[in-house]
C-alpha positions as CSV (number, residue, x, y, z in Angstrom):
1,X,-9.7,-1.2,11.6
2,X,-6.6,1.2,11.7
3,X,-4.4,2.4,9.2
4,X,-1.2,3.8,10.1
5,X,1.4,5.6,7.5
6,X,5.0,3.6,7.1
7,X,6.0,6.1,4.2
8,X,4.1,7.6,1.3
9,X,7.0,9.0,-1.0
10,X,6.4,8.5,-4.8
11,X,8.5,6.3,-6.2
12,X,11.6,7.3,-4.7
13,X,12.7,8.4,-0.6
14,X,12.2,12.0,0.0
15,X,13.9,14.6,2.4
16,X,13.4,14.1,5.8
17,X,13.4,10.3,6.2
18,X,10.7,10.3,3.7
19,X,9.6,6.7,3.2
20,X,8.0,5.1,0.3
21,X,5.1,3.3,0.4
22,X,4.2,0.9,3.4
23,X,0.7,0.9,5.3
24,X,-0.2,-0.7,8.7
25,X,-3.7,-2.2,9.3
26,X,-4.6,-3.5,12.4
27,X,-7.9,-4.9,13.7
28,X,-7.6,-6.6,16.9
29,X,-4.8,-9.4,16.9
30,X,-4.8,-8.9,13.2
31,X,-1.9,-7.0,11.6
32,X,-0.6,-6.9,8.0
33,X,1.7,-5.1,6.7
34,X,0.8,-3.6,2.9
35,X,4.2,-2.8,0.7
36,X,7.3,-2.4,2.4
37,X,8.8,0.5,0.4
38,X,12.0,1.8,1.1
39,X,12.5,2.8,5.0
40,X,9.4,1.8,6.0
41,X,10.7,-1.5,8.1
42,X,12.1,1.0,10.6
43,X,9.0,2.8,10.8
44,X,7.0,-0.5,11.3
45,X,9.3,-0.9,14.2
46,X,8.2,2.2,15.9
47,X,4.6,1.0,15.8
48,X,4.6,-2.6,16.4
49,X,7.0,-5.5,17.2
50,X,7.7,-7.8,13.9
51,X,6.8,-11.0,16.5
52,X,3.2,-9.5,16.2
53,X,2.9,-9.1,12.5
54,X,0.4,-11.5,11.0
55,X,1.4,-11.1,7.2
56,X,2.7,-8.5,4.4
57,X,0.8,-8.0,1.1
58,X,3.1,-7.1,-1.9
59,X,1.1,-5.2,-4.2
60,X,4.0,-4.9,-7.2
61,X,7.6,-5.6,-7.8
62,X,8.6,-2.2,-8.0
63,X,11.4,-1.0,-5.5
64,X,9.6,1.4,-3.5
65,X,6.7,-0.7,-2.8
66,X,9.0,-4.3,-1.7
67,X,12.7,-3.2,-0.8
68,X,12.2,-3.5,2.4
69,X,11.2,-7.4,2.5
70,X,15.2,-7.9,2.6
71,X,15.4,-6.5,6.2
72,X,12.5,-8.2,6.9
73,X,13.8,-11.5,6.0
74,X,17.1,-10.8,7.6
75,X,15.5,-10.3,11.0
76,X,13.2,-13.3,10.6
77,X,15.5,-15.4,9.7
78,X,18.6,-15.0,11.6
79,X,17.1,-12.7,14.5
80,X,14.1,-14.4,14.8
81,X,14.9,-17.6,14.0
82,X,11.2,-17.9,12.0
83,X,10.2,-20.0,9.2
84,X,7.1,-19.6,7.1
85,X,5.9,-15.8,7.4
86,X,2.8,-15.7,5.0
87,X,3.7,-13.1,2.5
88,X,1.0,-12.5,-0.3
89,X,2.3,-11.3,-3.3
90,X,2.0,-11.3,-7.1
91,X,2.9,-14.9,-8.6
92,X,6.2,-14.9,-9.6
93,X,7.8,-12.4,-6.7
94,X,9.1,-15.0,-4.5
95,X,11.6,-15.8,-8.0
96,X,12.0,-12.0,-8.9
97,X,13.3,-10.6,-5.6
98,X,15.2,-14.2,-4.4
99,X,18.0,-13.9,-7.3
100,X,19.7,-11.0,-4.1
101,X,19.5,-14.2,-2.0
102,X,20.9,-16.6,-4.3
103,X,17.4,-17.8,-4.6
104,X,17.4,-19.1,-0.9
105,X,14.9,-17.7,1.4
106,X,15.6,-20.4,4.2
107,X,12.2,-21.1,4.3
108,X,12.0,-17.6,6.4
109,X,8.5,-16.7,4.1
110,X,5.5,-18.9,2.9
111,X,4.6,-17.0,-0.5
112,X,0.9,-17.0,-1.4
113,X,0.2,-15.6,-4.8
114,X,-2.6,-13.2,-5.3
115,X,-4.7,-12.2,-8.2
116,X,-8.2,-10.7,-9.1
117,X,-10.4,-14.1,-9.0
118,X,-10.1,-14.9,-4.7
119,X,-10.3,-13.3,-2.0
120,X,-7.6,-13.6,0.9
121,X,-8.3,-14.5,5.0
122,X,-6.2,-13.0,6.9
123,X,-6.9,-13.5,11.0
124,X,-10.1,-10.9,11.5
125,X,-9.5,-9.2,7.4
126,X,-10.8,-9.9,4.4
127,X,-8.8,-8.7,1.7
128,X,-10.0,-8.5,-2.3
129,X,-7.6,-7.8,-5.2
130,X,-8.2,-5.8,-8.5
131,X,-5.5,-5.7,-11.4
132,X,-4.6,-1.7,-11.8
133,X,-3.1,0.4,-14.6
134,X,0.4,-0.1,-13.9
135,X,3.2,-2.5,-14.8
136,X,4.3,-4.9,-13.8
137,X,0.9,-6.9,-12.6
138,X,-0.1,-4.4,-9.6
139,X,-2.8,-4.9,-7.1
140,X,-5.0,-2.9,-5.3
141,X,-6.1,-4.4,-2.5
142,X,-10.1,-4.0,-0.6
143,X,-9.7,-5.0,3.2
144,X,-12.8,-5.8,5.5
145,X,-12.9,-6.3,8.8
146,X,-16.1,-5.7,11.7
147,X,-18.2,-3.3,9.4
148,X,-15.4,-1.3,8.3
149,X,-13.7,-1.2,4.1
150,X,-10.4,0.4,3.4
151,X,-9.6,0.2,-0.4
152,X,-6.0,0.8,-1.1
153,X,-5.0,1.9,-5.3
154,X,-1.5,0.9,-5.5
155,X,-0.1,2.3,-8.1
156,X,-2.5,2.8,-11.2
157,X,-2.7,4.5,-14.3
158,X,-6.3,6.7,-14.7
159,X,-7.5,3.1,-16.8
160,X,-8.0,1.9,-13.6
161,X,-10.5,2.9,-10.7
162,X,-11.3,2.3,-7.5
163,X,-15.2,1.8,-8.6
164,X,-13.7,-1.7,-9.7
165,X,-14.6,-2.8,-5.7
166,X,-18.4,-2.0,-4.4
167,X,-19.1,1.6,-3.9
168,X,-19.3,3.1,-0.7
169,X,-15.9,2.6,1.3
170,X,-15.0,4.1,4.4
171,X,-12.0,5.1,3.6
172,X,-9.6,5.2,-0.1
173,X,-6.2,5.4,0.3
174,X,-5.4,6.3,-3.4
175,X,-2.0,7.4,-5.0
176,X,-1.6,11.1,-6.2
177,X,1.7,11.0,-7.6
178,X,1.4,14.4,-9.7
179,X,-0.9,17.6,-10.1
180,X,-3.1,17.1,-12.9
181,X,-1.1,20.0,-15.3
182,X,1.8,17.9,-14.9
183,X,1.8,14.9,-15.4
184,X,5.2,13.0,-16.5
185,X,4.0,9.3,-16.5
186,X,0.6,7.9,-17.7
187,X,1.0,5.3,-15.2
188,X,0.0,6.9,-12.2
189,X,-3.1,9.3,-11.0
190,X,-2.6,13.1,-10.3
191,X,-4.7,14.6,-7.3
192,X,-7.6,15.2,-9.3
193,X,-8.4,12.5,-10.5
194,X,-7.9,10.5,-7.1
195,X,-10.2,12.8,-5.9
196,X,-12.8,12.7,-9.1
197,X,-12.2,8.7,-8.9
198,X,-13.0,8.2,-5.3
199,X,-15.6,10.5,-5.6
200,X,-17.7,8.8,-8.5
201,X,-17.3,5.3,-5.9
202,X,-19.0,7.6,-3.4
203,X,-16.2,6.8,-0.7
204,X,-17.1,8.2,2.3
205,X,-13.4,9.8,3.1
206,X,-10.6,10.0,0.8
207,X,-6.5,10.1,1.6
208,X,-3.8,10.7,-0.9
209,X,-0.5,9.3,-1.0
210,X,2.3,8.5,-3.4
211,X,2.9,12.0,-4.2
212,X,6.4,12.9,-6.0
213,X,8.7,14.6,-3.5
214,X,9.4,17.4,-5.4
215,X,5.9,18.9,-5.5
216,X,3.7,20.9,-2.5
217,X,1.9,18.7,-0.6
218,X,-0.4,21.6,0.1
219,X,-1.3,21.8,-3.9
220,X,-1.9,17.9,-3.9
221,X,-4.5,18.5,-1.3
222,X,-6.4,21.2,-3.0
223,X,-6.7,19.5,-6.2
224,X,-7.6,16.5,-4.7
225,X,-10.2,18.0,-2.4
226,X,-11.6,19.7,-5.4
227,X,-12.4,16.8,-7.5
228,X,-13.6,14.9,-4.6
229,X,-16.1,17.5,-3.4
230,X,-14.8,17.3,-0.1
231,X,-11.5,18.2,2.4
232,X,-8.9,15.0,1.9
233,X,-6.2,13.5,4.2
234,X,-3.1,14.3,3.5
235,X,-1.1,10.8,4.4
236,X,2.1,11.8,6.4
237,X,4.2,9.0,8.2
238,X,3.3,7.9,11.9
239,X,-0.2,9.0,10.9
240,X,-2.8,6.8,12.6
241,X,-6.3,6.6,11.3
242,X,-9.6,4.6,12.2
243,X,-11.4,3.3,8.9
C-alpha cells in the first residue's frame, strides 16, 4: 500500500493552500480516497485521475473532512457523466450533506453506511471501522492490503485509541491537533498523546496530522516523537509514503 497526503490542516484551511484532511491509498488498481476536506479534490487531481478512483470513505460530517464531495459530485455527474460511485460513509450522510443539492444526488453516488460491526471490501483493501471520541459518529478506519496495515484516527478525543484495532500496524496516521499544554478542545489528541497512543499499540511507524495551523509543526513533532519513543512523520501535502 501507499499513502499519499491531500491536506492535513486541523479543522480549518491554512496558509499556503493548506488543505484539510484527505488521504490517498493505493494498492495496485485499488484507490480510495479517505475524507475529502476542504481543497483536497484539487490535490487528488495532481495525483490521480477521478476515472481511476475506486471509492471515498467519509469518516465524519464535519466540513473539513467531507466539503469536498460537492466537487466531486459535480465532476461525476455532469463531467463525467457517472452514476453509482461507492461512497462509504456514516449512515445518515447521504441525508445530511444532500439538503445543498436539494436532496438530489442524480444517482451520481451509491452510499454504503459504515459502522464498527463489518468490515468493508474494497478491490485489493480491507478496511475495519472503530467509533472514536468525537462527535458526530466518527470513524477511524484499519486498511489491509498484501501484508501491509495502515490505521487512520480520524478525529478522536484521548477516550479513544488506536489499540481498539490489533497491535502492531505498520504505519498510524493519527491526528495531533494541539501540543499537550494547550489544549482548547477535549475532542481531539495533542502530539503527545498520538505519540504515547501509538506507542502502547506498538505501531511500527507513526505520522501526525490534523494539527491547528497556528502552531509549529516543528513542536508537534518533538512532542509527538517523545511520547512515541521514536522520530515521527510529519504529514505535509503531496507526501507519498509506502505502509
Amino acid at each position: 500500500m501507499e499513502l499519499t497526503i491531500l491536506g492535513c490542516s486541523g479543522s480549518y484551511g491554512g496558509p499556503n493552500a493548506g488543505a484539510c484532511s484527505g488521504y490517498l491509498v493505493r494498492d495496485g488498481s485499488t484507490t480510495v480516497w479517505i475524507d475529502c476536506g476542504n481543497g483536497t479534490f484539487g490535490h487528488l487531481q495532481q495525483h490521480v485521475a477521478v476515472e481511476d478512483l475506486t471509492a471515498l470513505v467519509i469518516t465524519h460530517a464535519h466540513p473539513d473532512h467531507c466539503v469536498d464531495l460537492y466537487g466531486l459530485h459535480v465532476m461525476l455527474r455532469y463531467a463525467l457523466h457517472r452514476v453509482g460511485f461507492p461512497v462509504y460513509a456514516p449512515a445518515g450522510l447521504e441525508q445530511h450533506l444532500g439538503t445543498l443539492v436539494d436532496g438530489d444526488w442524480g444517482g451520481t453516488f451509491s452510499w454504503h453506511p459504515i459502522d464498527d460491526t463489518q468490515p468493508v471490501t474494497i478491490g485489493s483493501m480491507t478496511l475495519r471501522f472503530a467509533r472514536t471520541d468525537h462527535p458526530p459518529p466518527t470513524y477511524a478506519v484499519e486498511l489491509t492490503a498484501d501484508g501491509s496495515r495502515l490505521v487512520y484516527t480520524s478525529d478522536t478525543g484521548p477516550g479513544w485509541s488506536v489499540a481498539a484495532f490489533p497491535p502492531g500496524a505498520d504505519l498510524v496516521l493519527s491526528e495531533a491537533t494541539y501540543l499537550h499544554d494547550n489544549k482548547s478542545a477535549p475532542i481531539h489528541l495533542s502530539a503527545k498523546e498520538a505519540g504515547a497512543a501509538a506507542r502502547d499499540a506498538n505501531a511500527r511507524r507513526l505520522m501526525l496530522t490534523h494539527v491547528w495551523p497556528q502552531l509549529d509543526p516543528t513542536l508537534i513533532a518533538a512532542e509527538g516523537s517523545g511520547a512515541f519513543g521514536a522520530p515521527v512523520i510529519l504529514a505535509e501535502p503531496g507526501l507519498v509514503t509506502a505502509v
